[in-house]
PyMOL Python script that loads the backbone (N, CA, C, O; Angstrom):
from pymol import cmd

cmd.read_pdbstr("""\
ATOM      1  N   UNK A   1      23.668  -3.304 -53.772  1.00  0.00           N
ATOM      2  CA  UNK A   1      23.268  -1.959 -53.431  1.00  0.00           C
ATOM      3  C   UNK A   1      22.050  -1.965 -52.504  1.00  0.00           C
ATOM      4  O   UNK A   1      21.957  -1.164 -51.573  1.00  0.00           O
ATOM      5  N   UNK A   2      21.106  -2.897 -52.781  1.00  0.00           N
ATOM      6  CA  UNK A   2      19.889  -2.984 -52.310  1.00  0.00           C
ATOM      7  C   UNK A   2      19.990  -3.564 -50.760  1.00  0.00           C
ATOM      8  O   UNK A   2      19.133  -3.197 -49.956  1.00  0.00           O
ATOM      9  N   UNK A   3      21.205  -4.615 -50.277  1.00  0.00           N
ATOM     10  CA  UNK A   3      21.084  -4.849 -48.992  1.00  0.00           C
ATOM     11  C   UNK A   3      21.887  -4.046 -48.485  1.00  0.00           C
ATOM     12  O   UNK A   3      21.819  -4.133 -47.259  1.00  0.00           O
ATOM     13  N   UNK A   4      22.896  -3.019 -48.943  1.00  0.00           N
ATOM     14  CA  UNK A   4      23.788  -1.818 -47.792  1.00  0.00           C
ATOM     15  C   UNK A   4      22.566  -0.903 -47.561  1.00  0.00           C
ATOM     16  O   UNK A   4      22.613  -0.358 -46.458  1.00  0.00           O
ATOM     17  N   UNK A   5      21.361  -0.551 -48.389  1.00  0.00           N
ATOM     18  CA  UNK A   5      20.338   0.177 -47.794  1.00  0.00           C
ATOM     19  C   UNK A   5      19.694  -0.567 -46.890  1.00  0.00           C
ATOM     20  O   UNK A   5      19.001   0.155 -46.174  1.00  0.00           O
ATOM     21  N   UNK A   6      19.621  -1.718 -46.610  1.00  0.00           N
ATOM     22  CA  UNK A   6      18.594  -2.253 -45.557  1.00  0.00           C
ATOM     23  C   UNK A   6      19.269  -2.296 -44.686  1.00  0.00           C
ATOM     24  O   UNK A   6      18.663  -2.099 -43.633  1.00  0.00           O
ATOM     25  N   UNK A   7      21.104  -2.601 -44.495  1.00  0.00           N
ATOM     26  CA  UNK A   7      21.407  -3.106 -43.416  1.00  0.00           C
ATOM     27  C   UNK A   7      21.730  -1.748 -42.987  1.00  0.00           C
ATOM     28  O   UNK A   7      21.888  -1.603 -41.775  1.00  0.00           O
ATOM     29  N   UNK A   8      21.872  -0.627 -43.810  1.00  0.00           N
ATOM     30  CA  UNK A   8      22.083   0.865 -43.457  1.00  0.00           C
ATOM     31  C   UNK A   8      20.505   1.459 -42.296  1.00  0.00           C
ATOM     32  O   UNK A   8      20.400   1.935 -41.166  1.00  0.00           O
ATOM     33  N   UNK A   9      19.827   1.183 -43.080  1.00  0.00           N
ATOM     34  CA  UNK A   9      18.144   1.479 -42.182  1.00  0.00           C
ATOM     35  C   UNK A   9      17.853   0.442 -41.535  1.00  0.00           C
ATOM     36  O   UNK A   9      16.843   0.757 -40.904  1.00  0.00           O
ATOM     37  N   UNK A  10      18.158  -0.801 -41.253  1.00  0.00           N
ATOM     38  CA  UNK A  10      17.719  -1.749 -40.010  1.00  0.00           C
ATOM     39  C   UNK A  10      19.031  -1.082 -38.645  1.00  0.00           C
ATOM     40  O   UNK A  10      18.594  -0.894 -37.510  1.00  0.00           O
ATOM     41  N   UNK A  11      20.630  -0.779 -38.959  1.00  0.00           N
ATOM     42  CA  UNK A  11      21.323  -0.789 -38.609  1.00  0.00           C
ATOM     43  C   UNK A  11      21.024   0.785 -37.457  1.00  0.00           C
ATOM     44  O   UNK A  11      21.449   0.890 -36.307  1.00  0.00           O
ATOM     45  N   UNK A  12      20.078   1.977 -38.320  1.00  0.00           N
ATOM     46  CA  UNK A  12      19.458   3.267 -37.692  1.00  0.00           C
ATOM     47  C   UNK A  12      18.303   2.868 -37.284  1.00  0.00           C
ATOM     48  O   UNK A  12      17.615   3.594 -36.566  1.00  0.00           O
ATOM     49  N   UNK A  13      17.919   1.705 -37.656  1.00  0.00           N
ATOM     50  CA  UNK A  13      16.569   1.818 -36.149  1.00  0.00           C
ATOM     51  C   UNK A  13      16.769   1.133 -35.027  1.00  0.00           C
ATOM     52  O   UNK A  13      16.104   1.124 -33.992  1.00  0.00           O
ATOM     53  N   UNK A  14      18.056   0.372 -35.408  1.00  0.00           N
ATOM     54  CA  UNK A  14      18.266  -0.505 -33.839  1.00  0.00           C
ATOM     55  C   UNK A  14      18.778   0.921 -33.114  1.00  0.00           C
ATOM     56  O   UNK A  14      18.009   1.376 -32.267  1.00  0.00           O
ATOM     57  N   UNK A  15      19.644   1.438 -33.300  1.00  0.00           N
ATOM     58  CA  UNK A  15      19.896   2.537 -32.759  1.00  0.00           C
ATOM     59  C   UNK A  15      19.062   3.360 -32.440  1.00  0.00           C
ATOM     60  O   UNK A  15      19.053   3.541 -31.222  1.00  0.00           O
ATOM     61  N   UNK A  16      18.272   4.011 -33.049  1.00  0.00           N
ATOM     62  CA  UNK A  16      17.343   4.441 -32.607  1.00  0.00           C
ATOM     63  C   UNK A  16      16.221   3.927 -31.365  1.00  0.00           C
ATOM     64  O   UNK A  16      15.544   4.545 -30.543  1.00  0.00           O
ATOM     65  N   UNK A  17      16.388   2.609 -31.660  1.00  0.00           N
ATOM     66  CA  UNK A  17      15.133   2.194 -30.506  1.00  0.00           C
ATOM     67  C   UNK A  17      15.892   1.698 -29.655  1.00  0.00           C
ATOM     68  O   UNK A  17      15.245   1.487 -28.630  1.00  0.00           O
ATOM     69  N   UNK A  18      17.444   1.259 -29.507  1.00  0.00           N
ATOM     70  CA  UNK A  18      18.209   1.442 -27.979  1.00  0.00           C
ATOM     71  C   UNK A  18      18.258   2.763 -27.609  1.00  0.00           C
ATOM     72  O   UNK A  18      18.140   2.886 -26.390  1.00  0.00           O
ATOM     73  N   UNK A  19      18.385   3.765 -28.184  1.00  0.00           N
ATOM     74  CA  UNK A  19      18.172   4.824 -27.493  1.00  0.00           C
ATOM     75  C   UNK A  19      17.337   5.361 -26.801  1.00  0.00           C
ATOM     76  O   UNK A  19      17.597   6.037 -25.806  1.00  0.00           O
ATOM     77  N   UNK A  20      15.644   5.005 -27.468  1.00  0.00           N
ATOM     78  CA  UNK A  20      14.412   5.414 -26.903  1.00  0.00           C
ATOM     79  C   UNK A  20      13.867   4.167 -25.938  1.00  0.00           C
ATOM     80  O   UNK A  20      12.801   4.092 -25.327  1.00  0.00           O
ATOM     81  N   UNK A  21      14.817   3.345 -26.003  1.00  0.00           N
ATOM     82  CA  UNK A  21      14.754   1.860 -24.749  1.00  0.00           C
ATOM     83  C   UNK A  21      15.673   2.500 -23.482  1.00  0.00           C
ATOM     84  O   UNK A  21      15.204   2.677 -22.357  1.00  0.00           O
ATOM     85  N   UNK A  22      16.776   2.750 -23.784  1.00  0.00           N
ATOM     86  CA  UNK A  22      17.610   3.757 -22.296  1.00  0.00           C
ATOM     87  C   UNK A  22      16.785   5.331 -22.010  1.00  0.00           C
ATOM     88  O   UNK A  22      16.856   6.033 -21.001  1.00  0.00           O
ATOM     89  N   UNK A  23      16.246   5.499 -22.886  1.00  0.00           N
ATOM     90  CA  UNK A  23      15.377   6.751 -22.036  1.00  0.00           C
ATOM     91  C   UNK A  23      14.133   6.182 -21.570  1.00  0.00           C
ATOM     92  O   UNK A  23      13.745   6.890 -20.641  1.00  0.00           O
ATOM     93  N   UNK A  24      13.163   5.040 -21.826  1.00  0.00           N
ATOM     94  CA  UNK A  24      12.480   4.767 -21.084  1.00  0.00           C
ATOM     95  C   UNK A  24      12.396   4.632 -19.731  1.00  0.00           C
ATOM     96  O   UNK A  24      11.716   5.111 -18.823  1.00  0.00           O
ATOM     97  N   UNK A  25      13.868   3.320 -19.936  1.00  0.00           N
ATOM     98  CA  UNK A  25      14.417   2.821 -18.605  1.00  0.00           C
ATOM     99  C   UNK A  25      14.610   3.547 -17.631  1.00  0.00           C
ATOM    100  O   UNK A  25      14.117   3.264 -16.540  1.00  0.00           O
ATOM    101  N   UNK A  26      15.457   4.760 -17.843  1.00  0.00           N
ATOM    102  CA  UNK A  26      15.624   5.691 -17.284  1.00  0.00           C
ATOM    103  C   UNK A  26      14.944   6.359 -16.410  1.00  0.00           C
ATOM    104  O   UNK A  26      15.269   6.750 -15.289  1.00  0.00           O
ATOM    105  N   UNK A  27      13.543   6.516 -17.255  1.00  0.00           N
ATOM    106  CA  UNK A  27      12.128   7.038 -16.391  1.00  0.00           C
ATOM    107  C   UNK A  27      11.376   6.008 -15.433  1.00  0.00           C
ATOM    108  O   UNK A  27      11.010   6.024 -14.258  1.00  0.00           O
ATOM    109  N   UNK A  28      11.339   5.400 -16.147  1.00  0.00           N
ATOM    110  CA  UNK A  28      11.303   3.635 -15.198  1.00  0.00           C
ATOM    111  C   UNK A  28      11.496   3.619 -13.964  1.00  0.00           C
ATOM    112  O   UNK A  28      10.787   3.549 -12.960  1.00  0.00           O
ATOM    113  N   UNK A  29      13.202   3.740 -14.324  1.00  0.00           N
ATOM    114  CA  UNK A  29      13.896   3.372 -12.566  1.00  0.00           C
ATOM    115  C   UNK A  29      13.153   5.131 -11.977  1.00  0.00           C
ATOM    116  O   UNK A  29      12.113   5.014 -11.328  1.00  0.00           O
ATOM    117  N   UNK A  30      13.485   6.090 -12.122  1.00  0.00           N
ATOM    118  CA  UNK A  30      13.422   7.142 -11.887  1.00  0.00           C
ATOM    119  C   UNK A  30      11.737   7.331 -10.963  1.00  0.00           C
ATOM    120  O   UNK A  30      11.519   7.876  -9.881  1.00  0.00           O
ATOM    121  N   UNK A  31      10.798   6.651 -11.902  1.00  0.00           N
ATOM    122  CA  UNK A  31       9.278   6.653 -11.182  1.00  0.00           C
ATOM    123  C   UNK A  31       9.391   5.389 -10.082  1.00  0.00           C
ATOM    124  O   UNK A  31       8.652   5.743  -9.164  1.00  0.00           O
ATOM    125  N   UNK A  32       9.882   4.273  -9.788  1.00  0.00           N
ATOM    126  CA  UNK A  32      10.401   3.462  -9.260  1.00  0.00           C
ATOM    127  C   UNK A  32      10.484   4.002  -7.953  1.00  0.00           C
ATOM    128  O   UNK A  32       9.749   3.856  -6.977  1.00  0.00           O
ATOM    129  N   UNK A  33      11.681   4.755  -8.151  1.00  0.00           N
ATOM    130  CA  UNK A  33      12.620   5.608  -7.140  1.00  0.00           C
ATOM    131  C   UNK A  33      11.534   6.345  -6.273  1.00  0.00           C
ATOM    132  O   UNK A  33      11.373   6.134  -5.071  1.00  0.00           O
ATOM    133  N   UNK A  34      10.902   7.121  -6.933  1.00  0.00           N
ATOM    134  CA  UNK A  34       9.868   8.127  -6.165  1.00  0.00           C
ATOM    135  C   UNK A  34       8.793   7.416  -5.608  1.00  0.00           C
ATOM    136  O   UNK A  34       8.280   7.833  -4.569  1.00  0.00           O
ATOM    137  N   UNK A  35       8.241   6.044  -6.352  1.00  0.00           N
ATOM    138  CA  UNK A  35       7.389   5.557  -5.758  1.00  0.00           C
ATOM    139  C   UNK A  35       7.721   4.503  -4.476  1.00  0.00           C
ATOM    140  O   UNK A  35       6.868   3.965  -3.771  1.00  0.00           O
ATOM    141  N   UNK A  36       8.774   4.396  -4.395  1.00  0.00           N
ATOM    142  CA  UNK A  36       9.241   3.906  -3.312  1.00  0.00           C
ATOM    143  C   UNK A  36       9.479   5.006  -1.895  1.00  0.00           C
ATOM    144  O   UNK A  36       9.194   4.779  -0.720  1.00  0.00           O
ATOM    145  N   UNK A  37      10.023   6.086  -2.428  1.00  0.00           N
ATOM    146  CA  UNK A  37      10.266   6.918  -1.416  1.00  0.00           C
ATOM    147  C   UNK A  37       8.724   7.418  -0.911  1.00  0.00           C
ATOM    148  O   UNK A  37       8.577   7.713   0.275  1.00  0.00           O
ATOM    149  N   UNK A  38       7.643   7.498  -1.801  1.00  0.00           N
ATOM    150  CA  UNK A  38       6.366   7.497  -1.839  1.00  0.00           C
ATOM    151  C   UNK A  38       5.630   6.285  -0.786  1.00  0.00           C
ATOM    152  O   UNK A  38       4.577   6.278  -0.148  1.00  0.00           O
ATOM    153  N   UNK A  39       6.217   5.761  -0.876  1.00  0.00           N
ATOM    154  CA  UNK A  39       5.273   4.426   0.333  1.00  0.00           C
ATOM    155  C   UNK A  39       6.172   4.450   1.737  1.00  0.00           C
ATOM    156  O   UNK A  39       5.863   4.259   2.913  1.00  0.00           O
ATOM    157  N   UNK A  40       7.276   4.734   1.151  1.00  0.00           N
ATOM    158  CA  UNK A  40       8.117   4.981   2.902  1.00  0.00           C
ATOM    159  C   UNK A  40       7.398   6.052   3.649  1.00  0.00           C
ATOM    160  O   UNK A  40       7.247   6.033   4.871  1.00  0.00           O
ATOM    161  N   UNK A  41       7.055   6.790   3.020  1.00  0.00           N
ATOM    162  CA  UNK A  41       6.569   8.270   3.594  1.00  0.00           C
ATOM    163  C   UNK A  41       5.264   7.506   3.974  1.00  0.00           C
ATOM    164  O   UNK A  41       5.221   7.056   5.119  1.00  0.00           O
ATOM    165  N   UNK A  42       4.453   7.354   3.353  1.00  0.00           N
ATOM    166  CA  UNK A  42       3.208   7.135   4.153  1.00  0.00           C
ATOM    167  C   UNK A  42       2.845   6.155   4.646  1.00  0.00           C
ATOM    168  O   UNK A  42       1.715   6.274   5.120  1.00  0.00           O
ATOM    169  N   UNK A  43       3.428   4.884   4.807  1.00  0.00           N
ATOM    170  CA  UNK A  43       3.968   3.916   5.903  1.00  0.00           C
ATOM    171  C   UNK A  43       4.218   4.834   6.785  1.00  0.00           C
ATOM    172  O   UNK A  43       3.050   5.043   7.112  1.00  0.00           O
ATOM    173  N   UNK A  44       4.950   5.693   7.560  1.00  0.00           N
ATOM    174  CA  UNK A  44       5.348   6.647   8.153  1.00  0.00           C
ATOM    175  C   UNK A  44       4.204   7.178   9.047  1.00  0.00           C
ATOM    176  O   UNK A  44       4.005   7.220  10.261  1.00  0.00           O
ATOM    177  N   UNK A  45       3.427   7.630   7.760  1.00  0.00           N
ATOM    178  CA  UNK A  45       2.632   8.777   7.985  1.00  0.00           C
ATOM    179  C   UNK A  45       1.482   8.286   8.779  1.00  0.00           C
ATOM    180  O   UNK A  45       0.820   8.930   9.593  1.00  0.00           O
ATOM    181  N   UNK A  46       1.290   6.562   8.279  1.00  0.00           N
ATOM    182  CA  UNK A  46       0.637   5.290   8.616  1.00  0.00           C
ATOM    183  C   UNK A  46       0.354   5.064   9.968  1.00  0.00           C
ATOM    184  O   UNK A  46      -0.767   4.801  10.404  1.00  0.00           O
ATOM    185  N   UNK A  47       1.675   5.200  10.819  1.00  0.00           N
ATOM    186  CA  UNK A  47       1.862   4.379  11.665  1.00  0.00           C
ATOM    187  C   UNK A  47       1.416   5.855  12.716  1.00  0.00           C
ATOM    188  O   UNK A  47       0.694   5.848  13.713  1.00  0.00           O
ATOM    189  N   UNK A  48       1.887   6.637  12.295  1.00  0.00           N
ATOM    190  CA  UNK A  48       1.659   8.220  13.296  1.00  0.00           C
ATOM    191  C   UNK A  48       0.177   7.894  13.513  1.00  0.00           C
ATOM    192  O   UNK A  48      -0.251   7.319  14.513  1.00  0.00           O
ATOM    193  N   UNK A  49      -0.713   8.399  12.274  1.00  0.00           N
ATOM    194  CA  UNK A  49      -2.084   7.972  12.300  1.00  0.00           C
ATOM    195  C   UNK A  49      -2.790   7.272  13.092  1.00  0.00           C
ATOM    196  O   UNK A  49      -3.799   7.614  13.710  1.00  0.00           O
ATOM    197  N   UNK A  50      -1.995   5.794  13.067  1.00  0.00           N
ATOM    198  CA  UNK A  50      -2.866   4.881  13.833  1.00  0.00           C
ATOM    199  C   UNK A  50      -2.858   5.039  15.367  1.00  0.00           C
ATOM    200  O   UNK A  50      -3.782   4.750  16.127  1.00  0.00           O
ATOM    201  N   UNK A  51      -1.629   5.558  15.694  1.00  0.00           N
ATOM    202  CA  UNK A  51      -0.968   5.995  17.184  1.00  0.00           C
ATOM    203  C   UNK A  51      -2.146   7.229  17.413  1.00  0.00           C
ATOM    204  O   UNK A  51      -2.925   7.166  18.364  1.00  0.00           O
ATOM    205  N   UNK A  52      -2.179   8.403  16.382  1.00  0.00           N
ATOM    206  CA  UNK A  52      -3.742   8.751  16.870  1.00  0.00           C
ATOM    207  C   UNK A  52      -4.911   8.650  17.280  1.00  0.00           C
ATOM    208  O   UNK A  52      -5.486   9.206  18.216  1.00  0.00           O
ATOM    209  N   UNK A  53      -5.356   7.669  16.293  1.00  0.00           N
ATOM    210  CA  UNK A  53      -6.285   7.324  16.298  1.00  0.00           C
ATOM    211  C   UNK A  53      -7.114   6.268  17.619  1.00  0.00           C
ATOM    212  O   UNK A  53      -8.299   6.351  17.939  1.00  0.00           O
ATOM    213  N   UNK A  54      -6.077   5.313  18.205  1.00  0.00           N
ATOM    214  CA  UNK A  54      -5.914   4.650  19.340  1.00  0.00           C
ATOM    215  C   UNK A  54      -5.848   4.982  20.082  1.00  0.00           C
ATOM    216  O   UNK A  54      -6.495   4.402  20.954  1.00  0.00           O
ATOM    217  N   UNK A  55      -5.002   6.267  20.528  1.00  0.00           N
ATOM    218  CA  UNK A  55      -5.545   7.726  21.310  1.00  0.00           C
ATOM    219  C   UNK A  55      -6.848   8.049  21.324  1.00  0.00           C
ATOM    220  O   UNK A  55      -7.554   7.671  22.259  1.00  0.00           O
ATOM    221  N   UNK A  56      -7.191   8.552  20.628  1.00  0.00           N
ATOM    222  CA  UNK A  56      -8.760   8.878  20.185  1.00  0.00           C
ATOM    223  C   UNK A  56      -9.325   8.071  20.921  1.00  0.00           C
ATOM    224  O   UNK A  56      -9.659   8.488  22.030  1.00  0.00           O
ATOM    225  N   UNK A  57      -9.630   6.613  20.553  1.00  0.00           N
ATOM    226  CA  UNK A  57     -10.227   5.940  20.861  1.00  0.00           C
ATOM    227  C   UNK A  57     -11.097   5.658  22.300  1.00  0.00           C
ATOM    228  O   UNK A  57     -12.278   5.684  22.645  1.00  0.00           O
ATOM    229  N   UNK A  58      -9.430   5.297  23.087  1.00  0.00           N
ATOM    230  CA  UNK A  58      -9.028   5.447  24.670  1.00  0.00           C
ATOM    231  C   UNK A  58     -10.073   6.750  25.218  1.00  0.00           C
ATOM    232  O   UNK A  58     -11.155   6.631  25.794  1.00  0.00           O
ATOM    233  N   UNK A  59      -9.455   7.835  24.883  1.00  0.00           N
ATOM    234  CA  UNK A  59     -10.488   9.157  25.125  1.00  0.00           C
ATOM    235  C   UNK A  59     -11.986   9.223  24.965  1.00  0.00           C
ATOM    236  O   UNK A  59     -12.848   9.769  25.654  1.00  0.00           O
ATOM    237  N   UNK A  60     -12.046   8.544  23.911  1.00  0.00           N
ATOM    238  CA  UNK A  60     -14.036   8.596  23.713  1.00  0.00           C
ATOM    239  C   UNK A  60     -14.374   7.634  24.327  1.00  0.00           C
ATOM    240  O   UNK A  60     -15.569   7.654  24.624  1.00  0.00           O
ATOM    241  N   UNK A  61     -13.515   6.297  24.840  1.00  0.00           N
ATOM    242  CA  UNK A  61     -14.479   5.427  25.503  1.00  0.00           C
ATOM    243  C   UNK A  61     -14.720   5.683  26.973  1.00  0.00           C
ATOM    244  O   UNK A  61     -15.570   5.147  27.684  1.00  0.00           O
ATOM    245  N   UNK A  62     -13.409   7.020  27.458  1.00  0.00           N
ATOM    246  CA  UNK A  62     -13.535   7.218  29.122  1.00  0.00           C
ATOM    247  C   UNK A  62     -14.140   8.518  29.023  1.00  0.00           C
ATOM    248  O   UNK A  62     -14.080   9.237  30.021  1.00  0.00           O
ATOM    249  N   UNK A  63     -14.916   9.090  27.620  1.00  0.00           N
ATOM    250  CA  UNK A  63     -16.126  10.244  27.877  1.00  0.00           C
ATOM    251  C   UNK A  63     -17.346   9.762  28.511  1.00  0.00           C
ATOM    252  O   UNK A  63     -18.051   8.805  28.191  1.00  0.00           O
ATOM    253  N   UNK A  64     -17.456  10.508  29.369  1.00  0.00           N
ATOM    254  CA  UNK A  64     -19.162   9.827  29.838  1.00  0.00           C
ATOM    255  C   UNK A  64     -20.011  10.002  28.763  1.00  0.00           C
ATOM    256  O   UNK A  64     -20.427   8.990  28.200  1.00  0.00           O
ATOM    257  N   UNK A  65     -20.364  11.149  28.351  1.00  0.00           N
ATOM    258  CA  UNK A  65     -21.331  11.552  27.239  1.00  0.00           C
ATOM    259  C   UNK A  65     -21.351  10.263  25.826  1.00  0.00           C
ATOM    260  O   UNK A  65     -22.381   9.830  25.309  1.00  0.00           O
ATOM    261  N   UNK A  66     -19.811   9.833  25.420  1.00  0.00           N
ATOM    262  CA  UNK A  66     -20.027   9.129  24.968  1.00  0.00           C
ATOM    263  C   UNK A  66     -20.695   7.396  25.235  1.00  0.00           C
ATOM    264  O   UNK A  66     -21.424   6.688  24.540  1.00  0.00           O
ATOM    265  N   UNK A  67     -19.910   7.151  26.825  1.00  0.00           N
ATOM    266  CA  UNK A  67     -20.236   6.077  27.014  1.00  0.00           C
ATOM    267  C   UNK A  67     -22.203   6.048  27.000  1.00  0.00           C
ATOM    268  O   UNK A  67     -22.877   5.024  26.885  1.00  0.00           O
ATOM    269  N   UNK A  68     -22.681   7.306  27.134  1.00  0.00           N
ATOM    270  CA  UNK A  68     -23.883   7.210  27.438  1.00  0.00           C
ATOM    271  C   UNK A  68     -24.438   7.148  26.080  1.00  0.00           C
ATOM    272  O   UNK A  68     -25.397   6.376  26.065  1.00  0.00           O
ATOM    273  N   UNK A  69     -24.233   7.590  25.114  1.00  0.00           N
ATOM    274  CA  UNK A  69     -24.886   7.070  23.547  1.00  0.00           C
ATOM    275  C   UNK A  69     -24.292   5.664  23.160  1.00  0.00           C
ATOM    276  O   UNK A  69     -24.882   4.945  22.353  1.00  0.00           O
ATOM    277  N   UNK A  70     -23.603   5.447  23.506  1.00  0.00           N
ATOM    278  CA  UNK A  70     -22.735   3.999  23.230  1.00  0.00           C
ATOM    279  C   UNK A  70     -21.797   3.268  24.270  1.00  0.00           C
ATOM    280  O   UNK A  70     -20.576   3.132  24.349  1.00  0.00           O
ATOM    281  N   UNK A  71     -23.242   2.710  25.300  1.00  0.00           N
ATOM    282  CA  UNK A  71     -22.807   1.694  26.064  1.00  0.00           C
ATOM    283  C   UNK A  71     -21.845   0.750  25.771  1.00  0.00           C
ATOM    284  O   UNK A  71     -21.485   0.535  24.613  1.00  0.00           O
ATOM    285  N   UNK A  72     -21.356   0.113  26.826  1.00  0.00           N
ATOM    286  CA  UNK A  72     -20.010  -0.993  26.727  1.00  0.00           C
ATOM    287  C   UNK A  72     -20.798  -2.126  26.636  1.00  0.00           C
ATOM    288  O   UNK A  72     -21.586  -2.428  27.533  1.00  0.00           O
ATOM    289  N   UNK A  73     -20.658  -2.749  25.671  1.00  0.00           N
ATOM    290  CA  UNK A  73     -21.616  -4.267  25.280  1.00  0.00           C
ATOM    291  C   UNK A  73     -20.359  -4.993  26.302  1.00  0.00           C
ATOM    292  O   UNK A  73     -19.138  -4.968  26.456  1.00  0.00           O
ATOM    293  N   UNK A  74     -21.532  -5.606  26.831  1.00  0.00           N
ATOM    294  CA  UNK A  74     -21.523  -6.557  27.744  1.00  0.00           C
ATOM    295  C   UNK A  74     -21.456  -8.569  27.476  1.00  0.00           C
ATOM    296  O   UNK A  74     -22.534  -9.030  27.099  1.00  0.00           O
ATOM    297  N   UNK A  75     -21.028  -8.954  27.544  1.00  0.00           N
ATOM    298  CA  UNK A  75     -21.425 -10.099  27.133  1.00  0.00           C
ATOM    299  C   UNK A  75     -21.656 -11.547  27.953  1.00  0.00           C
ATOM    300  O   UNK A  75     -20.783 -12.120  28.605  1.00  0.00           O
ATOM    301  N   UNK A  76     -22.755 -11.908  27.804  1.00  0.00           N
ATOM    302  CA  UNK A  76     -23.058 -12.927  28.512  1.00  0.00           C
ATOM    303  C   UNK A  76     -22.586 -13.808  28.481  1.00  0.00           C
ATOM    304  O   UNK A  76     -22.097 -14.060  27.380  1.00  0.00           O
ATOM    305  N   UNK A  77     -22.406 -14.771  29.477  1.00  0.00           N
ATOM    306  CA  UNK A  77     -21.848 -16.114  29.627  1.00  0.00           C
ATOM    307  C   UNK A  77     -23.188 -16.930  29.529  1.00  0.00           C
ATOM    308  O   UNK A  77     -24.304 -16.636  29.958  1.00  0.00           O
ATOM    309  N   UNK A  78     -22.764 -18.032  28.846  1.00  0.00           N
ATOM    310  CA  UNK A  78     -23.536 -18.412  28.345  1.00  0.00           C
ATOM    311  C   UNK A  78     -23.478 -19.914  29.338  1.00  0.00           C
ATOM    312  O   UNK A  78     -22.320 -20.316  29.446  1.00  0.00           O
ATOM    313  N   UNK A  79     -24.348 -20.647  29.947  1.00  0.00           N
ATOM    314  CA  UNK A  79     -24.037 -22.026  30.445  1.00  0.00           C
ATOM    315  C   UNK A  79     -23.560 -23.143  29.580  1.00  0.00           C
ATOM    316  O   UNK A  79     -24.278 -23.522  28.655  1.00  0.00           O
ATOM    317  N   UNK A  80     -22.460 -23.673  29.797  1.00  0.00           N
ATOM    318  CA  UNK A  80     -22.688 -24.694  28.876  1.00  0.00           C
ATOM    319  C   UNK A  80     -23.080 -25.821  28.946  1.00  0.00           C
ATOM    320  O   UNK A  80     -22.411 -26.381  29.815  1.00  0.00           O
ATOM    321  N   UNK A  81     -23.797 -26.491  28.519  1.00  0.00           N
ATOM    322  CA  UNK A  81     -24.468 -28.014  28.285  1.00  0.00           C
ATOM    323  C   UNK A  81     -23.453 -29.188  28.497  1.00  0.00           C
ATOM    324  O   UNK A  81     -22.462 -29.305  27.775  1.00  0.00           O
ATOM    325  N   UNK A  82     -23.708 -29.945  29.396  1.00  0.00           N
ATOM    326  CA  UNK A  82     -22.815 -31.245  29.325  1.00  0.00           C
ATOM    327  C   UNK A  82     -23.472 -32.488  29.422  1.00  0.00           C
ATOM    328  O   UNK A  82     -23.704 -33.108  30.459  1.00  0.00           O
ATOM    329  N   UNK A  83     -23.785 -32.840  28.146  1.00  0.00           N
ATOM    330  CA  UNK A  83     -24.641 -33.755  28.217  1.00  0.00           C
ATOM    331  C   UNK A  83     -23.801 -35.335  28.395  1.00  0.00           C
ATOM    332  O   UNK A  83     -23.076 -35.919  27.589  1.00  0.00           O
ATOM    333  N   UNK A  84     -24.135 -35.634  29.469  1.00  0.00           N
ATOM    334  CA  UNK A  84     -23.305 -36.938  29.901  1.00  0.00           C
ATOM    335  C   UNK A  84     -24.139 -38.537  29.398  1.00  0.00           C
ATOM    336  O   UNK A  84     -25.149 -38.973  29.950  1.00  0.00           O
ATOM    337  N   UNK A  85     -23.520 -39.106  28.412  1.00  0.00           N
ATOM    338  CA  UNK A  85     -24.323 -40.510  28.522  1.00  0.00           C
ATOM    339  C   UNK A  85     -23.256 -41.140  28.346  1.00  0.00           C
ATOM    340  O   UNK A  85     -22.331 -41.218  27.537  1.00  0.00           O
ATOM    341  N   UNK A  86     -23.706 -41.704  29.585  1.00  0.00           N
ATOM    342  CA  UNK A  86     -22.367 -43.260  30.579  1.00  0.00           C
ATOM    343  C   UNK A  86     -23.000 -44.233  30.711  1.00  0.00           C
ATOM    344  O   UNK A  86     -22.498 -45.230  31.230  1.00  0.00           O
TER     345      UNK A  86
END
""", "prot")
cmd.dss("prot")
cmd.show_as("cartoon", "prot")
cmd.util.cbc("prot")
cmd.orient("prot")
């Protein structure tokens, strides 16, 4: 009598917790899903941006006003040393 009750209540919680295991899953794949469609989009949104922004860029460096607070660094050449021992 004593093991048809256990294998009766082990037998309702496996069931029970495959059930609340396929509704997890479920949400799982489901947040998955969105978070994927979630990074496509702003990869997307990413690449527009940067195409702005490089725009931008181009534009403020051929402002005079700007070039005049923020000169074009220049850079020196430097000589180089050749120290010869023959």
């Amino acid at each position: 009598m004593k093991a048809d009750i256990f294998f009766f209540i082990s037998s309702m919680a496996s069931i029970v917790l495959a059930v609340l295991g396929s509704i997890v899953l479920w949400y799982l794949v489901k947040a998955s899903r969105n978070l994927y469609m979630l990074s496509e989009e702003l990869q997307e949104r990413f690449t527009d941006s940067e195409e702005f922004v490089v725009e931008l860029k181009e534009r403020l460096e051929d402002n005079p006003v700007f070039r005049f607070f923020f000169p074009r660094w220049r850079r020196r050449k430097r000589a180089v040393r050749k120290d010869h021992k023959l």
